[in-house]
C-alpha positions in Angstrom: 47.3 268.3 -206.7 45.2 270.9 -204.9 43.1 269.6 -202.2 39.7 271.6 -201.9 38.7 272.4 -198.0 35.6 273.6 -196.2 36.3 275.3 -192.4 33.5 275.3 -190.1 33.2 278.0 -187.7 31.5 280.3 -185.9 32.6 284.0 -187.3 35.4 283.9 -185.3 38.1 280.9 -184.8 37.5 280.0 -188.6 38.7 283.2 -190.2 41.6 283.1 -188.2 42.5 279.9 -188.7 42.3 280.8 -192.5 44.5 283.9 -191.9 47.5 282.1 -190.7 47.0 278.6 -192.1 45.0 278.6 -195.4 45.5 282.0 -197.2 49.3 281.3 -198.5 48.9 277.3 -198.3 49.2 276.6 -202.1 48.6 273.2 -201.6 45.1 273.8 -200.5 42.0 275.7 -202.0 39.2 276.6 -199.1 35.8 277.0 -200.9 33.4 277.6 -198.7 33.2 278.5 -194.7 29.6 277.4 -193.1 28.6 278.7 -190.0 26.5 278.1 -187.1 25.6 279.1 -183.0 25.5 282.5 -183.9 22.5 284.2 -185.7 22.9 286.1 -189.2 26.0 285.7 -189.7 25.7 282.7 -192.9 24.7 284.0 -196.3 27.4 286.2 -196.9 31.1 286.6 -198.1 34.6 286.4 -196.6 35.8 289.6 -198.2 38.3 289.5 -200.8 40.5 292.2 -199.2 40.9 289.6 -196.2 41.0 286.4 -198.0 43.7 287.5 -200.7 45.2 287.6 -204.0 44.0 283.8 -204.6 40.5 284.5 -203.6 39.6 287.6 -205.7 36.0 287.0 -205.3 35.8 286.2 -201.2 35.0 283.3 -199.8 31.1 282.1 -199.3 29.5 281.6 -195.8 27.4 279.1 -196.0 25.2 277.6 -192.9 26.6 274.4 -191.5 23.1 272.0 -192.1 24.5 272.3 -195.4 27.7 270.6 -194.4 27.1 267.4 -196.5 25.4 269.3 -199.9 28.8 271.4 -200.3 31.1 268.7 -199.4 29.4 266.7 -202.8 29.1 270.4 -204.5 32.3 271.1 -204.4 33.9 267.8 -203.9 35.8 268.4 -200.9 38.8 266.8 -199.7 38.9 268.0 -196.3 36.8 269.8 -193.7 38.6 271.3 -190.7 36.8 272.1 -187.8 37.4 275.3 -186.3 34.8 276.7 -183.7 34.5 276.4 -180.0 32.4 275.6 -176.9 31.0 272.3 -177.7 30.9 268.8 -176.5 33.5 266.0 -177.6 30.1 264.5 -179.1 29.7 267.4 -181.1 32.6 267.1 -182.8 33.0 263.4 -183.6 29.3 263.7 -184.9 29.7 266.2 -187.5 33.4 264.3 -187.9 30.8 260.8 -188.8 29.2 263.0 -191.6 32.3 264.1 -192.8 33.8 260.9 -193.1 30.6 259.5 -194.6 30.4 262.2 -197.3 33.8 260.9 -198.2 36.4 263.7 -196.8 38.7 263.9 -194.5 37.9 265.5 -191.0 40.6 267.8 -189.2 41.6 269.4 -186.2 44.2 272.2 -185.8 47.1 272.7 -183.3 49.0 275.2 -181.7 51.4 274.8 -183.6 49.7 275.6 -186.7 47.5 278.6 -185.1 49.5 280.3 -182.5 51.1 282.7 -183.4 54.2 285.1 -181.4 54.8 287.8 -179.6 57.8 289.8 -178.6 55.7 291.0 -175.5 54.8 288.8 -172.3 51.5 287.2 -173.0 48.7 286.2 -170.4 46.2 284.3 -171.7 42.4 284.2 -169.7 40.5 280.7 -171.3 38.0 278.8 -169.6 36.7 275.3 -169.8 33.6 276.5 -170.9 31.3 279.6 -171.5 30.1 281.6 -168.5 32.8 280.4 -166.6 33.8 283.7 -165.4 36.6 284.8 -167.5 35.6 288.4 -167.8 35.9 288.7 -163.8 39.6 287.1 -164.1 40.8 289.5 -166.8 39.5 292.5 -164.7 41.3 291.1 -161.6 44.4 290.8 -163.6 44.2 293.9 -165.5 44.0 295.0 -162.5 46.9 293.9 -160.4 49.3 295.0 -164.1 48.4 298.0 -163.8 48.7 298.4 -160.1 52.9 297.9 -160.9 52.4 301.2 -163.3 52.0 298.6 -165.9 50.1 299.3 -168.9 48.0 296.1 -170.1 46.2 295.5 -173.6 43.4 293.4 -174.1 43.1 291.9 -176.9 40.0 290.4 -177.2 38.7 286.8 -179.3 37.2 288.1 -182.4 33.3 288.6 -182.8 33.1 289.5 -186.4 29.4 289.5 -187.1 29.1 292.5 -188.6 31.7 294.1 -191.5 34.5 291.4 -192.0 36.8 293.9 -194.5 37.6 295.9 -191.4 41.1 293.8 -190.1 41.9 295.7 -186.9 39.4 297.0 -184.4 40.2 299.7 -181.2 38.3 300.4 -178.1 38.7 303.2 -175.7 36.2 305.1 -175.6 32.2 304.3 -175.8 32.3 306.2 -179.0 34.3 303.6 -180.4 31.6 300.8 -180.5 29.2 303.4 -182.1 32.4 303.7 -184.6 32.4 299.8 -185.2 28.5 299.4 -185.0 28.9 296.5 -182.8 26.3 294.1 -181.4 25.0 293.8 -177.9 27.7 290.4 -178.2 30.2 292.8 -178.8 29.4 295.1 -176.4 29.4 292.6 -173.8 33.1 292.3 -173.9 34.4 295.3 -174.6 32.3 298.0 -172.5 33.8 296.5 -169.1 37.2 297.1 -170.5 35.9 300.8 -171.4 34.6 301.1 -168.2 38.1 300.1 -166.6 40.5 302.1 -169.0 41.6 299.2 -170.3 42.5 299.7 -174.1 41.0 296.8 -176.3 41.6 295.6 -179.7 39.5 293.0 -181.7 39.2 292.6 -185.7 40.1 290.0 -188.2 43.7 289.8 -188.2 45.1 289.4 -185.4 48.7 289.1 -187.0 47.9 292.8 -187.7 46.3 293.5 -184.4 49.1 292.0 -182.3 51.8 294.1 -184.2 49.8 297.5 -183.0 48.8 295.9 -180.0 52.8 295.0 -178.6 53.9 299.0 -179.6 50.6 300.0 -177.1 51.3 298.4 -174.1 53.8 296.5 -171.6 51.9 293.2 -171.5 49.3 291.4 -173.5 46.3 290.3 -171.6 44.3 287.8 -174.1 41.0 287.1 -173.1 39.4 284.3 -174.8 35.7 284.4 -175.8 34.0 280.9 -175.6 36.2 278.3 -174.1 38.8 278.7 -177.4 42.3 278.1 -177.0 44.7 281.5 -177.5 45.9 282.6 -180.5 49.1 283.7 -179.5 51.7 281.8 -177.8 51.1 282.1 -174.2 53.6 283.1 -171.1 50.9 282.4 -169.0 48.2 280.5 -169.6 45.1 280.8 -166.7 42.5 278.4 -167.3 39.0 279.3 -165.3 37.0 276.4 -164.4 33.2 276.2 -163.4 32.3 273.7 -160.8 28.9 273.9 -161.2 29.5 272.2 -164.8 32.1 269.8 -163.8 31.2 267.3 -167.3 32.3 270.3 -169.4 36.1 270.4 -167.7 37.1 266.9 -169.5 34.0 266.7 -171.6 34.1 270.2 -173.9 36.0 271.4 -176.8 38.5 272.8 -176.8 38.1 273.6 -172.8 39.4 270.5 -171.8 42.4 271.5 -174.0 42.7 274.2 -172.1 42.4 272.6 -168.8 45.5 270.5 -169.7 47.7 273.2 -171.1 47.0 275.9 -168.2 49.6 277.0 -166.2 47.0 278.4 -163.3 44.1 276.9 -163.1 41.1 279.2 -161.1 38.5 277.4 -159.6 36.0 280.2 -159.8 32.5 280.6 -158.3 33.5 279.5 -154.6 30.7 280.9 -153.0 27.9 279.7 -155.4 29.4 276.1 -155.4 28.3 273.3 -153.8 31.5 271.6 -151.7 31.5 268.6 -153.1 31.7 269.7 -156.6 34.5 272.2 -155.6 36.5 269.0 -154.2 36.1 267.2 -157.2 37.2 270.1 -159.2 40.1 270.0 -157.2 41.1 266.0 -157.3 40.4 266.5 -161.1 42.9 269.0 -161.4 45.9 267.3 -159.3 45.4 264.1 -161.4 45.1 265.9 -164.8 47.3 268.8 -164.2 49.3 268.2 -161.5 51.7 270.9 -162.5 48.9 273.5 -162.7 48.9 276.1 -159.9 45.1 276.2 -158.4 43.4 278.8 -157.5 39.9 279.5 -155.9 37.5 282.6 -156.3 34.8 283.7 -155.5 32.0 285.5 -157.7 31.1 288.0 -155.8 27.3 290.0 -156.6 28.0 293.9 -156.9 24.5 296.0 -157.6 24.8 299.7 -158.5 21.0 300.1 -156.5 20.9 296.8 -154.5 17.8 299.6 -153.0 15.6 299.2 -155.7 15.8 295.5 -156.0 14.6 294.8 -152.0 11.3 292.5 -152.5 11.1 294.0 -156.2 9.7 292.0 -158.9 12.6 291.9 -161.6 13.4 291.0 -165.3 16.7 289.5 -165.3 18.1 290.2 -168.5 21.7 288.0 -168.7 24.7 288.4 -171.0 23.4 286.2 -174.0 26.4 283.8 -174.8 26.3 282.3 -171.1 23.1 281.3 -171.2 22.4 280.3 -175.0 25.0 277.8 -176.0 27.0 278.2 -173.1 24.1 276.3 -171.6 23.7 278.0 -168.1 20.0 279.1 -167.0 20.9 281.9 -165.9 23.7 283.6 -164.2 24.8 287.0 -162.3 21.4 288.8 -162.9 19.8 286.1 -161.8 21.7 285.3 -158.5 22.1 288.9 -157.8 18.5 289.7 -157.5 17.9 286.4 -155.9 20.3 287.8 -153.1 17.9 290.4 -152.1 14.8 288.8 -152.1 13.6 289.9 -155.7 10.8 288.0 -157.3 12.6 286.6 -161.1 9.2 287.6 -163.6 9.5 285.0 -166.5 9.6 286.8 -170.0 8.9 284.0 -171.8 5.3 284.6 -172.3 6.4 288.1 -172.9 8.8 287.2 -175.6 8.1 288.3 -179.1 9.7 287.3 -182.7 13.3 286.3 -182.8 13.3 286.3 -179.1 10.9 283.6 -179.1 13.2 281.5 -181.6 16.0 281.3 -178.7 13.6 280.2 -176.2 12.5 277.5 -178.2 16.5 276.7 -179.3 17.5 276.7 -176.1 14.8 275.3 -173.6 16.9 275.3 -170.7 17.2 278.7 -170.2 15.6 279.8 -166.7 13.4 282.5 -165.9 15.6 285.2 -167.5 16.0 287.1 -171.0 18.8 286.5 -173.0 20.8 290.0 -173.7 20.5 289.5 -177.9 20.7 291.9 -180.4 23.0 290.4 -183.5 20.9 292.4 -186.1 18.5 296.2 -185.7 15.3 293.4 -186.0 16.8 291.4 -182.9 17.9 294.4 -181.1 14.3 296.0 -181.4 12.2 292.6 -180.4 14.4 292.6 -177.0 13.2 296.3 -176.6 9.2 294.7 -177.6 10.2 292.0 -174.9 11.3 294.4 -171.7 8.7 296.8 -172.5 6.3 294.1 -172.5 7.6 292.4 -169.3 5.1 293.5 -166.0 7.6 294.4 -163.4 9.0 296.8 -161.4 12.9 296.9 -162.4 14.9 295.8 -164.9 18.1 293.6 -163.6 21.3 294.1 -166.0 23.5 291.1 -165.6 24.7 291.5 -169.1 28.1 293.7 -169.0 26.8 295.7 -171.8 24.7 298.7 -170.8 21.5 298.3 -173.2 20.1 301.3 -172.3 22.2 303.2 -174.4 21.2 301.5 -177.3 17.4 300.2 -176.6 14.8 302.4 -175.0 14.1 300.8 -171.9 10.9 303.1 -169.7 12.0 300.9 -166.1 14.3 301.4 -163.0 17.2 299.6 -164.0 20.0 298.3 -162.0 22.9 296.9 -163.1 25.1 294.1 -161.3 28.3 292.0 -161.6 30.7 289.7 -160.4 33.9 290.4 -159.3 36.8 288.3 -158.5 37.8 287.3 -155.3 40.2 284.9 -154.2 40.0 282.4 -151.5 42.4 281.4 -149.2 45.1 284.1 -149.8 46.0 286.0 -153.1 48.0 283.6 -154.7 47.6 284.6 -158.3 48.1 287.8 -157.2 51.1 287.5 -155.5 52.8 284.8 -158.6 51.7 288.0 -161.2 53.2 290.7 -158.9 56.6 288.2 -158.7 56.6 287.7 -162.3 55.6 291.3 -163.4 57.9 293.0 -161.1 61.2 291.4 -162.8 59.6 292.1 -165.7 59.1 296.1 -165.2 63.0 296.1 -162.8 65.0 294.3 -165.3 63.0 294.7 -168.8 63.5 291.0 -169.5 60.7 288.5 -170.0 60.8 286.4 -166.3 57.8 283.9 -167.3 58.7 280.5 -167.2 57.9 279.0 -170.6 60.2 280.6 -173.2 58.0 280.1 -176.2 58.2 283.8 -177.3 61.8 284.8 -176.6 
């Protein structure tokens, strides 16, 4: 007998899930994905080309408030839970529904998900959004290719807009323009652009990992959300956010990750309050005791730090971080903060869809989320700034919007970078490791997983 299943995701996690678990399993029939946290991306098909000879007609999207209709619709057997960056709560509410519907509720491992590679893997995750694993992957891309090493990122997926297309490549800016990717998207791959790191992203990432292993000496995966890797990782770095300590043993899947890690970074040093550092730190010896720790600090770069002197700014922040990843605000934000810039609230500013997330997500601070998942989106944040009275307009998004939005202000753009703290100790472990890596062309990490 066929069991019937319904994945919930997130454009993202889900269709991989299905790729490597549900698109040759004969024993089950998946009728429907839903979807949720992301805008415009329910209503619409998992192509057919990507789904497979047993789904000639795609696979609906459905929105997830209509979890419980579809499980009766379709009389469902089993819904398996495949998204990211949410609380334990979360999950073992929408688990009740499921139950009560009359299905079965499911979680999937590593073992069912991971998949190999015959190149070292390091893996960048994070215990929860906004923890500051874009800075890590820079650092680290960094100190690869400081070896003459040549690393590729390959990036958690973002489909939101055309799911046929199965493998994605960024190099150049052209390329996004290629892909028509969303400010989201941009957000991730620009800064690997911008530091001639070559990025792939898609829908298959069985595909993309075969192209991606022929490219490069060493695969740097950098998680989006708090998600757990797709591939087997060498080296798992788990990046940790005091300032949301609940989140480390209290999200899913970060607490996952937070247990699995190899090196766990506590980041944000400087922004920290002690206390919640040393906590961070007794958590980790009694959770992970075999973890190596690390601490960095974020530390504010502006490209005009000039323009921002007693300024008053609109902080415009990298959307994810301070949507559902549940931050008020973030580099932008502190940046501007550091030289004495007056934060102008947008909210009364705001205008259409951009007023939706404000009222979805009251606890955002006095900052503009960077959003712009369809052209109407994309051209109410352009309505917003240009409505906005104030002198500059602080990027803290990594995405340059300018190119893509007409903005008529100064602009500055800022960032953190990584910086460790007491020593360079992931440094130095990577430049060990990597070294006997490039010297004797075997595969020196520890865990043998991929051999």
């Amino acid at each position: 007998m066929i069991r019937k299943a319904i994945i919930l995701g997130a454009a993202g996690r889900d269709f991989h899930n299905f790729n490597v678990y549900f698109k040759n399993n004969r024993q089950v029939k998946v009728v429907a994905f839903t979807a949720t946290q992301i805008p415009y991306i329910s209503n619409r098909n998992y192509p057919a080309n990507m789904a497979g000879q047993r789904y000639p007609r795609g696979i609906p999207i459905f929105d997830e408030k209509q979890l419980v209709e579809l499980i009766g619709k379709y009389d469902v057997d089993d819904v398996y839970f495949s998204y990211s960056d949410v609380s334990h709560e979360c999950v073992m509410h929408l688990a009740s529904k499921v139950l009560t519907s009359g299905a079965s509720f499911h979680l999937l491992g590593q073992k069912d998900t991971m998949l190999k590679s015959k190149k070292p893997v390091i893996s960048i995750v994070a215990t929860r959004t906004g923890a500051g694993k874009s800075t890590i992957a820079r650092y680290i891309s960094s100190i690869i290719k400081s070896l003459d090493m040549k690393p590729i990122a390959i990036r958690h997926p973002m489909p939101y807009g055309d799911l046929s297309i199965p493998i994605q490549r960024f190099e150049k800016y052209e390329d996004l323009e290629k892909y028509h990717v969303t400010i989201e998207e941009r957000e991730e791959y620009e800064q690997h652009i911008e530091t001639g790191t070559v990025t792939y992203a898609g829908v298959d990432y069985h595909r993309i990992l075969r192209v991606a292993e022929k490219a490069g000496d060493v695969i740097l995966w950098d998680g989006g959300n708090n998600d757990m890797p797709f591939y087997y990782p060498d080296l798992n770095i788990c990046v940790t956010d005091p300032l949301r300590l609940n989140d480390v043993l209290g999200s899913y899947p970060g607490e996952a990750n937070f247990l699995a890690a190899d090196i766990i970074v506590i980041n944000k040093i400087n922004i920290s309050p002690k206390e919640q550092v040393d906590e961070l730190v007794r958590l980790t010896k009694k959770e992970n005791p075999k973890a190596l720790v690390v601490k960095t600090n974020s530390v504010g770069i502006a490209d005009n730090p000039k323009l921002l002197e007693g300024k008053k700014v609109l902080v415009v922040e990298d959307g994810p971080t301070v949507t559902h990843g549940g931050l008020p605000d973030a580099a932008g934000a502190f940046i501007s903060r550091k030289y004495h810039a007056e934060l102008v609230d947008p909210r009364s500013y705001a205008v259409g869809s951009i007023i939706d997330i404000y009222r979805k997500y009251p606890h955002i601070g006095t900052v503009l989320p960077a959003l712009g998942y369809n052209y109407k989106q994309l051209k109410d944040l352009e309505k917003t700034i240009t409505r906005v009275k104030c002198d500059v307009v602080v990027l803290g998004t990594p995405c340059n919007i300018s190119r893509i939005i007409k903005i008529e202000k100064p602009i500055v753009r800022v960032r953190f970078e990584a910086k460790e703290v007491d020593g360079d100790k992931l440094k130095e472990k990577l430049i060990s490791i990597l070294t006997k890596l490039r010297d004797h062309g075997k595969n020196p990490f520890s865990k043998k997983t991929n051999n």
